[in-house]
Residue, then its C-alpha position, 0 to 999 in steps of 0.5 A: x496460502x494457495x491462491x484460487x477462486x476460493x480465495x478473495x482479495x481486498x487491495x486498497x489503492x487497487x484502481x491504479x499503480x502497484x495497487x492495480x499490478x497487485x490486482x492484476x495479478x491476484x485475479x490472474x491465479x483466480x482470487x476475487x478481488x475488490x478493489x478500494x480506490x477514490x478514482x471510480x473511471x479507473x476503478x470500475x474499468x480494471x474491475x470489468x477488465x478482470x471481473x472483481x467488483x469495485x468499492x468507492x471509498x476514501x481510507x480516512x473515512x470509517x463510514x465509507x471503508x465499513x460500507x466498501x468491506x460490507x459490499x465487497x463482502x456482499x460481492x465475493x464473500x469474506x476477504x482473506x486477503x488484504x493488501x493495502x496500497x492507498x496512500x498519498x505524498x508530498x514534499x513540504x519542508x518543516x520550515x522554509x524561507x520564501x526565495x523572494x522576500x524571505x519570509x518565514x514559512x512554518x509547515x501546514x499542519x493540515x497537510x501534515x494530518x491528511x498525509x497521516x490520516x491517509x497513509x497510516x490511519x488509513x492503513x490500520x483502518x483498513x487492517x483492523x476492519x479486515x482483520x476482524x472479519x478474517x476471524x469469521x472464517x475457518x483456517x485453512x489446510x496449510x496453516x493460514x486464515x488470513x495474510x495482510x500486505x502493507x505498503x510503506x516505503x524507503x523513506x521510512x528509513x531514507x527520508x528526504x528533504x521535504x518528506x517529513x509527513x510522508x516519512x512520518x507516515x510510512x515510519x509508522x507503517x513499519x513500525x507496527x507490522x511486526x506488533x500486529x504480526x504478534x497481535x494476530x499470530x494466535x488468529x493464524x492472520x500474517x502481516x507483512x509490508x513492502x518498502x518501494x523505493x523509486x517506481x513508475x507509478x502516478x506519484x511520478x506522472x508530473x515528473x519529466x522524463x528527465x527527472x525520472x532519467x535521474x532518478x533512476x540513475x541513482x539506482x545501483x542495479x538495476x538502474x531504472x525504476x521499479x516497475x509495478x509488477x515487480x511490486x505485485x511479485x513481492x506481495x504474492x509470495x508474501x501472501x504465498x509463502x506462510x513463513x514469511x511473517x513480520x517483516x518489513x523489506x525494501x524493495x529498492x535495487x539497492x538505493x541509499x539516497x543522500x539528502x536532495 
């Protein structure tokens, strides 16, 4: 898929991180973007920045993405990108005992479903939704009506203690690119999703930079963090390169993590 102004763009999570560098960068080759996000100061600045329009919207509610699609829509015409970067975290472990007293703790349940609700539900919400209106449109010269990015991450497949919702949720990600990949293949819609491993995005914001100093240390090469442009390059060529189709890649420098 050639990228220019006759292309739009959705990116959920769009006001911040890699959803943010993924803006960026697609409004820097001329695509128009909305961007999805709760945060409306930081939404409504990047949407002034590169001249998209910004939706208020919260990914576990279908009212609110069916209306943040409709004004989007409204604002740039039908999208025939979608990249998906909404999503939340925490670290919980499935039972626990209080380091004082030693009293028994069972995992909050509740959490346990917002984190689903948020980074899975929220994620084929929004992939059905776009993907029913990408059938709207013609396909294009080069072969493509439609291109889905997905963001899962390397717990998906390196999950760590306390990660069990938000492994959970990312496995499930992973686990239906490739079915939805053959789900839209005869509607010309590819689907791909990117695993991050350790980025400087805001999950990391209350970390010291001496936590980051360690995580990044474990990083084979290079040994930082991952920045968010670099997540932003990926998404491109996935959406570029219209053989790239199915696929689940880590994008992690090389990082096995053990158990911590």
């Amino acid at each position: 898929m050639k990228l220019d102004s006759n292309i739009a763009a959705v990116v959920t999570g769009g006001a911040s991180g890699l959803g943010a560098a993924t803006v960026r960068q697609l409004a820097a080759h001329g695509v128009r973007v909305a961007i999805f996000d709760l945060n409306a100061e930081l939404g409504e600045a990047l949407a002034r920045e590169i001249g998209g329009v910004y939706c208020p919207v919260n990914v576990t509610s279908t009212p609110e993405v069916d209306a943040a699609f409709a004004r989007a829509r409204a604002a740039h015409g039908q999208e025939r990108i979608l990249v998906n970067c909404a999503g939340v975290g925490g670290s919980v472990k499935t039972v626990s005992r209080d380091r004082q007293t030693g009293e028994i703790k069972e995992y909050p349940l509740e959490n346990f479903e917002r984190i689903i609700q948020v980074n899975l539900i929220g994620t084929f919400r929004c992939i059905t939704k776009s993907a029913a209106g990408m059938l709207t449109l013609p396909v294009l010269e080069d072969g493509d009506r439609g291109a889905i990015v997905n963001t899962a991450s390397v717990a998906a497949e390196d999950g760590q203690i306390g990660q069990a919702a938000y492994t959970a949720s990312k496995a499930g990600i992973v686990g239906l690119t490739l079915t939805v990949a053959r789900d839209l293949s005869s509607e010309a819609i590819r689907v791909n999703t990117i695993l991050p491993g350790i980025f400087d995005t805001p999950l990391l914001q209350r970390a010291s930079e001496q936590v980051k100093a360690g995580l990044a240390a474990q990083v084979p090469h290079p040994r930082r963090l991952g920045q968010p442009d670099e997540y932003a390059q990926l998404a491109l060529t996935m959406i570029t390169n219209g053989y790239f189709n199915g696929e689940d890649v880590r994008l992690d420098g090389a990082i096995r993590m053990a158990p911590r």
